[in-house]
Each structure stands twice: as structure tokens, then as C-alpha cells.
MOPAC internal coordinates of N, CA, C and O (Angstrom, degrees):
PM7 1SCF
backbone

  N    0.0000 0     0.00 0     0.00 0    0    0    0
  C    1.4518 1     0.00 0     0.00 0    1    0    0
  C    1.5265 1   111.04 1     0.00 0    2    1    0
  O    1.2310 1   121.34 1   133.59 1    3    2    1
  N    1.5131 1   115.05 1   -46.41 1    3    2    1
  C    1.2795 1   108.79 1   169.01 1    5    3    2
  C    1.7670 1   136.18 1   -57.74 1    6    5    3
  O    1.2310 1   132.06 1   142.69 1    7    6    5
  N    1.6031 1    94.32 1   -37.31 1    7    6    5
  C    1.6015 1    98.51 1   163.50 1    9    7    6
  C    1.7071 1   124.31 1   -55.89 1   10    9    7
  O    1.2310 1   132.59 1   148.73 1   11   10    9
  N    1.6943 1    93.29 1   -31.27 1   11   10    9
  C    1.3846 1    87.91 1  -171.99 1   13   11   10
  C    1.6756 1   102.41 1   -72.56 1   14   13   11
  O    1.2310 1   119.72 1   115.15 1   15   14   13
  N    1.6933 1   118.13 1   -64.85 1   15   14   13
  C    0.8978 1    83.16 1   172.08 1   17   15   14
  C    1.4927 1   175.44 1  -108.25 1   18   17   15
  O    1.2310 1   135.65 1  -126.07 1   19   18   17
  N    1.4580 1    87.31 1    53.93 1   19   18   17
  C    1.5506 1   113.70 1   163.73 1   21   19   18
  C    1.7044 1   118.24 1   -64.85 1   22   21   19
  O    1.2310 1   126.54 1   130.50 1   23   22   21
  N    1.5972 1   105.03 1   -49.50 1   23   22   21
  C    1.4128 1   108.15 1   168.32 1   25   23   22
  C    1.1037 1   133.67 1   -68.57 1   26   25   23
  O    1.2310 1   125.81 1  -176.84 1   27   26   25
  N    1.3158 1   106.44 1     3.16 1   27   26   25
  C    1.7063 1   105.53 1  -156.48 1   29   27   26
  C    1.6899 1   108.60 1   -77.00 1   30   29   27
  O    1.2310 1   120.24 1   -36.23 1   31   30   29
  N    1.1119 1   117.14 1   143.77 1   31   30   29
  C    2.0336 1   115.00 1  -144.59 1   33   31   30
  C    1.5705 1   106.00 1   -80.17 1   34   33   31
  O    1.2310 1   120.73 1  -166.19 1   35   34   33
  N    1.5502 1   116.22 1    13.81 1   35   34   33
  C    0.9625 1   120.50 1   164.30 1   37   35   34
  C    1.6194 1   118.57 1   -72.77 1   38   37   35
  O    1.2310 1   127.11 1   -55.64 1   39   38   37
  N    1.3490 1   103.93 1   124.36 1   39   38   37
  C    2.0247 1   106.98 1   174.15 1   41   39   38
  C    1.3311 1   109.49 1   -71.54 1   42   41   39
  O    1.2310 1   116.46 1   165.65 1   43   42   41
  N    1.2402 1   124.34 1   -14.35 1   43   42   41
  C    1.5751 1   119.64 1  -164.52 1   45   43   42
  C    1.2795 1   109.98 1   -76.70 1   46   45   43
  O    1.2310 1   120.76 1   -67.71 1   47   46   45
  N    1.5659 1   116.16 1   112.29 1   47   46   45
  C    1.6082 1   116.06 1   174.28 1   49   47   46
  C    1.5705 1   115.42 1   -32.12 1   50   49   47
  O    1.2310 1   130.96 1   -57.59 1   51   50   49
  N    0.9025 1    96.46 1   122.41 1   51   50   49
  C    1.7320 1   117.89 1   172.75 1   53   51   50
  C    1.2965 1   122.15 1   -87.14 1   54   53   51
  O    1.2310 1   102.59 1   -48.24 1   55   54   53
  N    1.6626 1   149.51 1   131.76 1   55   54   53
  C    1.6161 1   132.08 1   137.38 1   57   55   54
  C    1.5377 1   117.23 1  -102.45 1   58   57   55
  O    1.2310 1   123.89 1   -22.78 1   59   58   57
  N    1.0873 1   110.15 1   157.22 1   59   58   57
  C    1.2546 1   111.97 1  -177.55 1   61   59   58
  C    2.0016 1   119.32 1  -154.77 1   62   61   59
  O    1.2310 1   121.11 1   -80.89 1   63   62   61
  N    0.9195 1   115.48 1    99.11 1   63   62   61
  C    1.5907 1   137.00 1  -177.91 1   65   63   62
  C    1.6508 1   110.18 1   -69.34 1   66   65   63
  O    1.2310 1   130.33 1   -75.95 1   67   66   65
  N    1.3412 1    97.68 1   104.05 1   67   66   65
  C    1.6255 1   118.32 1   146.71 1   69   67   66
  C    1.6513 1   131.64 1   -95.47 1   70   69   67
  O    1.2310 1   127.81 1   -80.84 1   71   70   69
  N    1.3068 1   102.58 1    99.16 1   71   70   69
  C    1.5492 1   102.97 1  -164.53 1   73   71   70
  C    2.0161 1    91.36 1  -109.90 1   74   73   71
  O    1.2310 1   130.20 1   -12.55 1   75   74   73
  N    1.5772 1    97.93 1   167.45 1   75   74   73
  C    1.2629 1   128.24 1  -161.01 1   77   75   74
  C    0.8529 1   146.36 1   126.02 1   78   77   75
  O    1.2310 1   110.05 1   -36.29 1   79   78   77
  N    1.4354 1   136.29 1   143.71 1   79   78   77
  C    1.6339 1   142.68 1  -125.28 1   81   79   78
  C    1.5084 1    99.04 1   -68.96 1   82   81   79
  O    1.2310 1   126.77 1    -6.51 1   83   82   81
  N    1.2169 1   104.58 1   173.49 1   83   82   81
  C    1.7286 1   116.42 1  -173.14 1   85   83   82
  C    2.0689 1    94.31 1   -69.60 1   86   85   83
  O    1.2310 1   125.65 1   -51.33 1   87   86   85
  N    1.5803 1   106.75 1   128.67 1   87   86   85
  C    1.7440 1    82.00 1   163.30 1   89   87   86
  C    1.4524 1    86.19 1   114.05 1   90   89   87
  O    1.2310 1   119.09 1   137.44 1   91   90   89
  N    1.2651 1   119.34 1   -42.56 1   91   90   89
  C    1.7957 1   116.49 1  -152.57 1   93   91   90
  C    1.9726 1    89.94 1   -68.67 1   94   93   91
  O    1.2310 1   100.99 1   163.42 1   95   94   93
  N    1.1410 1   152.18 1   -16.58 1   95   94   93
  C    1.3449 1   139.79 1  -155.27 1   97   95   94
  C    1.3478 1   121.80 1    78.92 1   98   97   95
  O    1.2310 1   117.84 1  -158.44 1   99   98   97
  N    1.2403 1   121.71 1    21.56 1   99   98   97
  C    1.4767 1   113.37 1   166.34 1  101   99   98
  C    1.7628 1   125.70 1   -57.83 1  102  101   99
  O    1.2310 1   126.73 1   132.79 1  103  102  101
  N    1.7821 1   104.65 1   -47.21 1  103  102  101
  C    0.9222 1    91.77 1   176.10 1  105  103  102
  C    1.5589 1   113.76 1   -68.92 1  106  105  103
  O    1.2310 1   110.72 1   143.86 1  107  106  105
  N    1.2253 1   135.05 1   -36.14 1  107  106  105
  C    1.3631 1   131.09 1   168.42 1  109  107  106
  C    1.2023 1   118.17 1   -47.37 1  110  109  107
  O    1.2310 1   110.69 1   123.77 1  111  110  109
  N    1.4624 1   135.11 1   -56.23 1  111  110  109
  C    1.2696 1   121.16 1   164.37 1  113  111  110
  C    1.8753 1   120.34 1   -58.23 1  114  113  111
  O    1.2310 1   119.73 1   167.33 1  115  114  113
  N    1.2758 1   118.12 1   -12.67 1  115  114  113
  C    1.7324 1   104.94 1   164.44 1  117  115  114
  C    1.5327 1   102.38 1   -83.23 1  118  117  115
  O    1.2310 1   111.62 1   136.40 1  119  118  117
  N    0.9558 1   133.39 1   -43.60 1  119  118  117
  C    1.3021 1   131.08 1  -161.09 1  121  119  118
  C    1.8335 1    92.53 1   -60.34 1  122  121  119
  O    1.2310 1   118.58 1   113.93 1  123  122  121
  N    1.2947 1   120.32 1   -66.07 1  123  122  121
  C    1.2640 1   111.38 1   164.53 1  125  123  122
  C    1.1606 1   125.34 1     0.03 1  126  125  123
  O    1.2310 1   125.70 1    86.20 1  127  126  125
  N    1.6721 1   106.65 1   -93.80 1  127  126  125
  C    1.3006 1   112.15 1   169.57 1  129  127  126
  C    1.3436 1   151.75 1   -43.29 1  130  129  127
  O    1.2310 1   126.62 1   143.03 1  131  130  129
  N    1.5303 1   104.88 1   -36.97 1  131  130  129
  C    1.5635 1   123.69 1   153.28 1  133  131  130
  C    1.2521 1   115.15 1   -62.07 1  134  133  131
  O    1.2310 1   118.56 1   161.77 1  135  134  133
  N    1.5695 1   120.35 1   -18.23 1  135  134  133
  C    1.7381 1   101.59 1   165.24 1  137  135  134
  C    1.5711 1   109.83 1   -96.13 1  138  137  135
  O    1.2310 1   111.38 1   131.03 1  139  138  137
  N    1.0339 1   133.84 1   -48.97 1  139  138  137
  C    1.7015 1   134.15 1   147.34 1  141  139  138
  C    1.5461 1   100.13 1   -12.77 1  142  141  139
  O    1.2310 1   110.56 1    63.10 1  143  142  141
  N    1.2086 1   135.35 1  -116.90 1  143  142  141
  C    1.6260 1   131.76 1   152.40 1  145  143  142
  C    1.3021 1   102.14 1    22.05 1  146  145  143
  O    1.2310 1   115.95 1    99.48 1  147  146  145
  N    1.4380 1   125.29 1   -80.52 1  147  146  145
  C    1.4559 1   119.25 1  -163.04 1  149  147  146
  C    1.4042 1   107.36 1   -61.89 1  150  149  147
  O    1.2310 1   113.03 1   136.49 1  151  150  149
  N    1.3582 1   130.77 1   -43.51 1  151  150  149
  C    1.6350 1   122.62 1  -172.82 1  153  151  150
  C    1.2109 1   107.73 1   -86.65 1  154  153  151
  O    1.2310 1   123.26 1  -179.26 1  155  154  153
  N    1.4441 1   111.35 1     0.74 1  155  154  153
  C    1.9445 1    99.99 1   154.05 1  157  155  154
  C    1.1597 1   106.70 1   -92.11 1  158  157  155
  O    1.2310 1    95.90 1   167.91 1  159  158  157
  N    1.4113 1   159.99 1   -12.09 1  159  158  157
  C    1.5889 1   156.21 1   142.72 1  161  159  158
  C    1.6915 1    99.28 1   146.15 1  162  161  159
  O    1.2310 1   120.78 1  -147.51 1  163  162  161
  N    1.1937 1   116.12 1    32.49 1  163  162  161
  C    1.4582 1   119.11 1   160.77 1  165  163  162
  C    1.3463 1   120.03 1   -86.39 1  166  165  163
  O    1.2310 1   130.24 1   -15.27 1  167  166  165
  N    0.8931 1    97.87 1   164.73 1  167  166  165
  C    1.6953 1   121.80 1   171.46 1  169  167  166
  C    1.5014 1   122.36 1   -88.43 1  170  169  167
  O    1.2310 1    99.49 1   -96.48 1  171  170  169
  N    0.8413 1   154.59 1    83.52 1  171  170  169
  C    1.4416 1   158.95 1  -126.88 1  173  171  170
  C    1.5008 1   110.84 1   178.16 1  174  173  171
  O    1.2310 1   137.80 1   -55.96 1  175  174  173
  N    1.8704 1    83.12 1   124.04 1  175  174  173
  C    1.5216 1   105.54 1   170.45 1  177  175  174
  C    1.4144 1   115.95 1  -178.52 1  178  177  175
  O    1.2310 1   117.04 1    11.21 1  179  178  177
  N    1.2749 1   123.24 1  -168.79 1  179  178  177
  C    1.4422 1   140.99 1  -174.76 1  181  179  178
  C    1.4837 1   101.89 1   -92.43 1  182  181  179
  O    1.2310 1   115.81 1   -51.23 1  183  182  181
  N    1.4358 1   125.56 1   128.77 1  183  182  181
  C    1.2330 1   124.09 1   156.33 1  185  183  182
  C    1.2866 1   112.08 1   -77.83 1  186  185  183
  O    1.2310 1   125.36 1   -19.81 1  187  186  185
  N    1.4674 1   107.30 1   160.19 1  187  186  185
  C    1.2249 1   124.92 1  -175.81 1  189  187  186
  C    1.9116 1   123.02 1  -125.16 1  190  189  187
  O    1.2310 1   126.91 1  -103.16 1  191  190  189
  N    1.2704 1   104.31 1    76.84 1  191  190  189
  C    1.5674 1    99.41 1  -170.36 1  193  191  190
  C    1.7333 1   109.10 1   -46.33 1  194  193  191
  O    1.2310 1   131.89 1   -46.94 1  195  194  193
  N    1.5418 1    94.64 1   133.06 1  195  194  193
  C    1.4059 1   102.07 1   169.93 1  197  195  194
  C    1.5104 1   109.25 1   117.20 1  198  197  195
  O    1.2310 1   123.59 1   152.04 1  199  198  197
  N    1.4198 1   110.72 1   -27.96 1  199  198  197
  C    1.3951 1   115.55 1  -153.35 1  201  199  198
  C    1.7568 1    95.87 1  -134.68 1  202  201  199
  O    1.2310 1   132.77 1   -57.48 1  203  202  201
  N    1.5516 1    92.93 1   122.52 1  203  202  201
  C    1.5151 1   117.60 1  -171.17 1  205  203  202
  C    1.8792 1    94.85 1   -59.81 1  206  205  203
  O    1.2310 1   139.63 1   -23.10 1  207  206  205
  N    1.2529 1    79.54 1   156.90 1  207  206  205
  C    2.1550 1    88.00 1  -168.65 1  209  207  206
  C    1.6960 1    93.91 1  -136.96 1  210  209  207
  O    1.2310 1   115.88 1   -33.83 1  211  210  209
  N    1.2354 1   125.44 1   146.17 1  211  210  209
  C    1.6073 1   127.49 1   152.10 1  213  211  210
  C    1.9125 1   101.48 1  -144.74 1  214  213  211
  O    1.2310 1   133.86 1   -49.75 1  215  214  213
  N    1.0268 1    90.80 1   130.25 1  215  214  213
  C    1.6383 1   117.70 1  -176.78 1  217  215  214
  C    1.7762 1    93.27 1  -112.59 1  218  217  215
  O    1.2310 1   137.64 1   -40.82 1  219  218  217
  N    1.6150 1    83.42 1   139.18 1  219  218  217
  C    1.3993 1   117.06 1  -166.99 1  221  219  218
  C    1.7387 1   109.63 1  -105.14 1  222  221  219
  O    1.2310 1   125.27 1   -95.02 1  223  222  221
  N    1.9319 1   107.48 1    84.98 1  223  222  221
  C    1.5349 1    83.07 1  -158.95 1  225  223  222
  C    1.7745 1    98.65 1   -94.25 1  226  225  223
  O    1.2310 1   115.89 1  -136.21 1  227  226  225
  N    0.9484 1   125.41 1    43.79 1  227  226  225
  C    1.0659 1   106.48 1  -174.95 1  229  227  226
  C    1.6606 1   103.34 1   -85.89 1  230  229  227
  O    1.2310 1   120.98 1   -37.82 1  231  230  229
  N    1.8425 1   115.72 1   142.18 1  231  230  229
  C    1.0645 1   120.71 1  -178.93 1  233  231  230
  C    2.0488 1   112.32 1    54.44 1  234  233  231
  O    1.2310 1   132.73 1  -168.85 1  235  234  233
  N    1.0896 1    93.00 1    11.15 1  235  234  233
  C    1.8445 1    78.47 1   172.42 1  237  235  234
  C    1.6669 1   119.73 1   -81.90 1  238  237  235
  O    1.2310 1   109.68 1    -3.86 1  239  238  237
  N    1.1315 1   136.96 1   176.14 1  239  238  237
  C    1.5112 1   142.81 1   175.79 1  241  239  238
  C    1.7162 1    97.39 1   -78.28 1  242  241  239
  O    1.2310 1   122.41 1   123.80 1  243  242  241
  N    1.2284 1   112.98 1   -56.20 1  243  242  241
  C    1.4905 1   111.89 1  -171.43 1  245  243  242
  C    1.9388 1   100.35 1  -175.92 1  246  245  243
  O    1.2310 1   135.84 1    -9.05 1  247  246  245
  N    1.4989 1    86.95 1   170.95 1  247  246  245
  C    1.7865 1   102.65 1   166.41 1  249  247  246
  C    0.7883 1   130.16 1   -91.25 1  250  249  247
  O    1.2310 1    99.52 1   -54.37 1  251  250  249
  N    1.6800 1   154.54 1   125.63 1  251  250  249
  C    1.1257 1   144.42 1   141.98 1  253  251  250
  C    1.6530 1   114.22 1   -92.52 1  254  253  251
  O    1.2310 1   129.28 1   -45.61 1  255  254  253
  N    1.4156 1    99.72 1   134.39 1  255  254  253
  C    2.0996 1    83.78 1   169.92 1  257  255  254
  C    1.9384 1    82.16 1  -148.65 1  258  257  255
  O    1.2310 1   136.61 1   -48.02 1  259  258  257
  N    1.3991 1    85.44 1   131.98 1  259  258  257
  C    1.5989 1   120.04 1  -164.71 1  261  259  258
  C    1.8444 1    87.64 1  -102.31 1  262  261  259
  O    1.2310 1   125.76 1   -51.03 1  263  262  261
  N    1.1035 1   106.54 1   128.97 1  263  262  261
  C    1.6202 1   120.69 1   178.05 1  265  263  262
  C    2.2339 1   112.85 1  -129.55 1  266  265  263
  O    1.2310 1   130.63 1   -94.67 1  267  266  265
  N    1.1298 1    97.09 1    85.33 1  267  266  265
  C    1.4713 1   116.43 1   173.59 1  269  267  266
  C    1.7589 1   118.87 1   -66.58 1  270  269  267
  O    1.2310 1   135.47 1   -75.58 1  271  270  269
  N    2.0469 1    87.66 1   104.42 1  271  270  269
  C    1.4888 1    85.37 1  -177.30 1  273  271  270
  C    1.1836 1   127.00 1    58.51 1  274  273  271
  O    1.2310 1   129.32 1  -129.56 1  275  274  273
  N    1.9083 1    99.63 1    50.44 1  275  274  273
  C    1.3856 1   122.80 1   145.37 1  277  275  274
  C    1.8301 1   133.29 1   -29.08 1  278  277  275
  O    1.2310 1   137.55 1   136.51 1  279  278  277
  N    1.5465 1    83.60 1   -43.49 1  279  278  277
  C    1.4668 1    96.30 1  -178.64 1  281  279  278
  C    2.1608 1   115.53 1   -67.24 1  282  281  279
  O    1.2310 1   127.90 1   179.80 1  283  282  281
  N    1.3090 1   102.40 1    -0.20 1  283  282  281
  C    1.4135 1   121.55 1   155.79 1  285  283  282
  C    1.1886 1   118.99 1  -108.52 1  286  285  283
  O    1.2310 1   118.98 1  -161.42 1  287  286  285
  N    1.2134 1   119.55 1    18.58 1  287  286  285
  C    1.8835 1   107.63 1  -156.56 1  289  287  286
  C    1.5878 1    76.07 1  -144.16 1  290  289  287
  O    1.2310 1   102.49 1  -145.76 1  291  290  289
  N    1.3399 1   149.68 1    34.24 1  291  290  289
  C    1.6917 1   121.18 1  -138.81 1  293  291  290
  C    1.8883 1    94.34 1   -84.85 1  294  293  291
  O    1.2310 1   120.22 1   154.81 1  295  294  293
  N    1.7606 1   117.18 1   -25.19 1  295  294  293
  C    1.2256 1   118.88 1  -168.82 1  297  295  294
  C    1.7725 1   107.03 1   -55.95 1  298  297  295
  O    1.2310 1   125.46 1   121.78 1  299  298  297
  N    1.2853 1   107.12 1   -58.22 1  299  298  297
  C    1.6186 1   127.10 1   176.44 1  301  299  298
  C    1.4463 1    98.25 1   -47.03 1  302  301  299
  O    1.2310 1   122.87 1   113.10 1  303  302  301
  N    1.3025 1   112.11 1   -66.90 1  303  302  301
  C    1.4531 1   106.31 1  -166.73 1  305  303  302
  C    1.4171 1   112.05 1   -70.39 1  306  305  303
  O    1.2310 1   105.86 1  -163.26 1  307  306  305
  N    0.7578 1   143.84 1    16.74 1  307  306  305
  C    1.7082 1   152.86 1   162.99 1  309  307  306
  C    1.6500 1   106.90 1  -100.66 1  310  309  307
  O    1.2310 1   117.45 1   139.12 1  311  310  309
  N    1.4065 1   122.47 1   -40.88 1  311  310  309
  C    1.5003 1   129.31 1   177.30 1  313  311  310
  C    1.3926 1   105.97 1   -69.14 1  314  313  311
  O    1.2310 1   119.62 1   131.04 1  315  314  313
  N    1.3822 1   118.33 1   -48.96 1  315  314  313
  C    1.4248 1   127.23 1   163.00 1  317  315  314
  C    1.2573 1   113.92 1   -36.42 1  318  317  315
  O    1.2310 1   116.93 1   105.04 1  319  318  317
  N    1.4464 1   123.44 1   -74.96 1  319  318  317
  C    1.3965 1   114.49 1  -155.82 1  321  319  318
  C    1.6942 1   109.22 1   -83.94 1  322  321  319
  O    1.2310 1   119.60 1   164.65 1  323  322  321
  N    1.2754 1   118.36 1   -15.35 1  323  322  321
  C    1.1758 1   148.99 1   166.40 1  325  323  322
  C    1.6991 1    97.94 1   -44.82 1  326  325  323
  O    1.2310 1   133.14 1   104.78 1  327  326  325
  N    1.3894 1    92.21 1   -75.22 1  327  326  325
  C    1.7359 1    85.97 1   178.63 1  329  327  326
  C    1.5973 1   126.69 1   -61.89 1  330  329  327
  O    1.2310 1   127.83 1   139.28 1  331  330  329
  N    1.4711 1   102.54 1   -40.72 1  331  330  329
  C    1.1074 1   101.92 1   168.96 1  333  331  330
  C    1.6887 1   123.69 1   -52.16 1  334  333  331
  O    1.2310 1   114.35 1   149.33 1  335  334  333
  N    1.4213 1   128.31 1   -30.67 1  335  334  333
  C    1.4469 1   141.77 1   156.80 1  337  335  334
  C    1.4707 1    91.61 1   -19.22 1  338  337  335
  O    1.2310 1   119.85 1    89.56 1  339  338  337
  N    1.1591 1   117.89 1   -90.44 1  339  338  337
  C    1.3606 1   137.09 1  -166.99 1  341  339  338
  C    1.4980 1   120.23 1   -24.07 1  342  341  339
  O    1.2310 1   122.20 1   -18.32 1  343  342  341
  N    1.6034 1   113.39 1   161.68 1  343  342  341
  C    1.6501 1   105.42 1   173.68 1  345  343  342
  C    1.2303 1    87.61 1   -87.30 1  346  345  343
  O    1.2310 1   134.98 1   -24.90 1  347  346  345
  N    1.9861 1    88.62 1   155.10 1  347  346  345
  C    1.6022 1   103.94 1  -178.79 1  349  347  346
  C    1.5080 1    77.56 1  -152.25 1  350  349  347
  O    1.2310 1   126.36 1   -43.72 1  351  350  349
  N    1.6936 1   105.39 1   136.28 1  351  350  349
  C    1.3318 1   116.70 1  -178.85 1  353  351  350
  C    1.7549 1    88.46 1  -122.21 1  354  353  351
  O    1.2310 1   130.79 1   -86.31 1  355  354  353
  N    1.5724 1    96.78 1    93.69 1  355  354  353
  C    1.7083 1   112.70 1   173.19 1  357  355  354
  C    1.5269 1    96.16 1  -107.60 1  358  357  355
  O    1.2310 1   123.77 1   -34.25 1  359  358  357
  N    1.2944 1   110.38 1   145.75 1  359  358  357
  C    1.1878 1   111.16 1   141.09 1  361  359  358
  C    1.8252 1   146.27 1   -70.35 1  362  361  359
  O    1.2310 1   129.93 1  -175.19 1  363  362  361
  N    1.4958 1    98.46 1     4.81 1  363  362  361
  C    1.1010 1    96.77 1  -178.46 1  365  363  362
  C    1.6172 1    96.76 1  -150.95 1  366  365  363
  O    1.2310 1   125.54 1     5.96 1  367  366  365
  N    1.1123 1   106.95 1  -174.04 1  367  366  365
  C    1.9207 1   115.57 1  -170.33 1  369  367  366
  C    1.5058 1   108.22 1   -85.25 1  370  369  367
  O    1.2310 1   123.08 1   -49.23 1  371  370  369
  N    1.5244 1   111.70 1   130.77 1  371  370  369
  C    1.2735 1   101.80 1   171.05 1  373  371  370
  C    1.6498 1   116.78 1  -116.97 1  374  373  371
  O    1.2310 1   124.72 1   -53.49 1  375  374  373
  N    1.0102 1   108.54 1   126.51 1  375  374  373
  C    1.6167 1   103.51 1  -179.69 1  377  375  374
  C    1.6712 1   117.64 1  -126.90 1  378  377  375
  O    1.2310 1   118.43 1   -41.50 1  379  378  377
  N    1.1972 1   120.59 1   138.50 1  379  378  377
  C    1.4862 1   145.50 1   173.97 1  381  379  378
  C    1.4121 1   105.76 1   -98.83 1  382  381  379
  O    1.2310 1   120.06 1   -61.64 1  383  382  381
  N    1.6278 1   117.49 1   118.36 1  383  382  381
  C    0.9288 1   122.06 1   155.01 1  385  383  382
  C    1.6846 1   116.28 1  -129.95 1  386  385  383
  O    1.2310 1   136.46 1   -35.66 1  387  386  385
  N    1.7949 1    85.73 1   144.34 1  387  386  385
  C    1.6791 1   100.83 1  -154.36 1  389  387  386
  C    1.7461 1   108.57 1  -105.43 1  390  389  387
  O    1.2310 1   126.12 1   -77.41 1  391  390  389
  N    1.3792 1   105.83 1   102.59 1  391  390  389
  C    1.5202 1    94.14 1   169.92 1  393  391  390
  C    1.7289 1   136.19 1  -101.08 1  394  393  391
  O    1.2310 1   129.92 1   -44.22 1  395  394  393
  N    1.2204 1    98.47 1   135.78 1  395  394  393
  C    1.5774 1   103.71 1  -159.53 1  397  395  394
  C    1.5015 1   119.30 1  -123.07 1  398  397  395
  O    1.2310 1   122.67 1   -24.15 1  399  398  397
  N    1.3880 1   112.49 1   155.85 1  399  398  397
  C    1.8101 1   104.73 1   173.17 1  401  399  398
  C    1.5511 1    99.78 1   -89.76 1  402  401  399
  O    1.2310 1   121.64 1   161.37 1  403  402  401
  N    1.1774 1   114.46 1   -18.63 1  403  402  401
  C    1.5016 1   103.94 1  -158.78 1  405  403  402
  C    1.3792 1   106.01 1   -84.23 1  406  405  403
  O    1.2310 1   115.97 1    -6.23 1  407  406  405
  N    1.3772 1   125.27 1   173.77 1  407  406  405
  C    1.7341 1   123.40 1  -176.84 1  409  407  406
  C    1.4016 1   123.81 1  -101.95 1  410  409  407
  O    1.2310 1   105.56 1   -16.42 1  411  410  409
  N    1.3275 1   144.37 1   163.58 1  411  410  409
  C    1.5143 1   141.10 1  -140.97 1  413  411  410
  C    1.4846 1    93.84 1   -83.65 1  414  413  411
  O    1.2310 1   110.25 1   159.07 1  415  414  413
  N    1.5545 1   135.92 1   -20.93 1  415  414  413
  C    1.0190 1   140.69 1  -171.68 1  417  415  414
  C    1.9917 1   105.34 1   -80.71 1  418  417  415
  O    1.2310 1   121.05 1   164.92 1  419  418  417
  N    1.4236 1   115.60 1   -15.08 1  419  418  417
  C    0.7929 1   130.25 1  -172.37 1  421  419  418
  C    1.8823 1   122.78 1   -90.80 1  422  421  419
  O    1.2310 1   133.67 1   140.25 1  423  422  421
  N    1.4238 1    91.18 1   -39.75 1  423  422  421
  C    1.6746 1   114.81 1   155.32 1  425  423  422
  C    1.4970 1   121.57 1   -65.73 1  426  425  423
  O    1.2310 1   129.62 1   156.16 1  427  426  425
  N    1.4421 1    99.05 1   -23.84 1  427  426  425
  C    1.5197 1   103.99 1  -174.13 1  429  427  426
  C    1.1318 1   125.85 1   -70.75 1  430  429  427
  O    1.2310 1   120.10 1   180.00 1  431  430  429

């Protein structure tokens, strides 16, 4: 479900929240997907608070950048989706996915 919708042929920056207890495999199931993603010609990976990033989009399918335990990161993850708000004339799809312990009632 997540691959799909990562692909889905919409350009409009996307977010999307996987929450659940410490242990449940979230980060294992993103890592998944960000390698799936990568051998279709994406860009995909784990951000890293703290540490400057430049992505190389030339010729890629699209972006994914997976952000672990937002609910520690809340400054980034507000600049993130913040930007993402914005027009962005990409050629390809960009999507943020946010993994969290806390519950959807908690994002709300």
C-alpha cells in the first residue's frame, strides 16, 4: 500500500503517517520500501536530523524521504511539510513518510 502510494501519478507532494509501538516494524517496513523505490529509479531514504542532505534528481522516478520519530524531530517535521505546502514544479512525485510511536489521534 505504501509503494503504491508513493507511485501514484499524482506530482502533488504527499505525507503520509505510520504510527506504532516501539518493536512493531515500521522502520523495517520503510526501509523496505525505500529500497523497492530505489530499484525503480527513485530517490529514497531515511533522513537524518542534523546532517546536511543533497539529492541528485536528475533522471529519477520520484522522492521519498522517510523521517523516524517526528515526534522528536517536530521542528524539521513542520519545515518539511511546510515546504512541501508550497508549489513545487517537480517533475516527478515527492513523498514524506513519517514514522511515529505516537497514535493518529495524537497528530491530530
Amino acid at each position: 500500500q505504501i509503494v503504491s502510494w508513493a507511485e501514484r501519478a499524482s506530482l502533488q507532494p504527499t505525507v503520509r503517517l505510520v504510527s506504532g509501538e516501539g518493536g512493531s516494524g515500521k522502520t523495517r517496513l520503510a526501509a523496505t520500501v525505500a529500497k523497492t523505490l530505489r530499484e525503480r529509479g527513485w530517490v529514497a531514504g531515511f533522513l537524518r536530523p542534523g546532517f546536511s542532505m543533497r539529492i541528485d534528481v536528475d533522471r529519477c522516478s520520484g522522492v521519498l524521504l522517510v523521517l523516524d520519530y517526528p515526534e522528536e524531530n517536530l521542528n524539521l517535521a513542520r519545515r518539511l511539510i511546510e515546504a512541501l505546502t508550497k508549489p513545487v514544479n517537480a517533475a516527478f512525485p515527492i513523498r514524506l513518510l513519517l514514522l511515529s510511536r505516537r497514535d493518529f489521534a495524537h497528530w491530530e
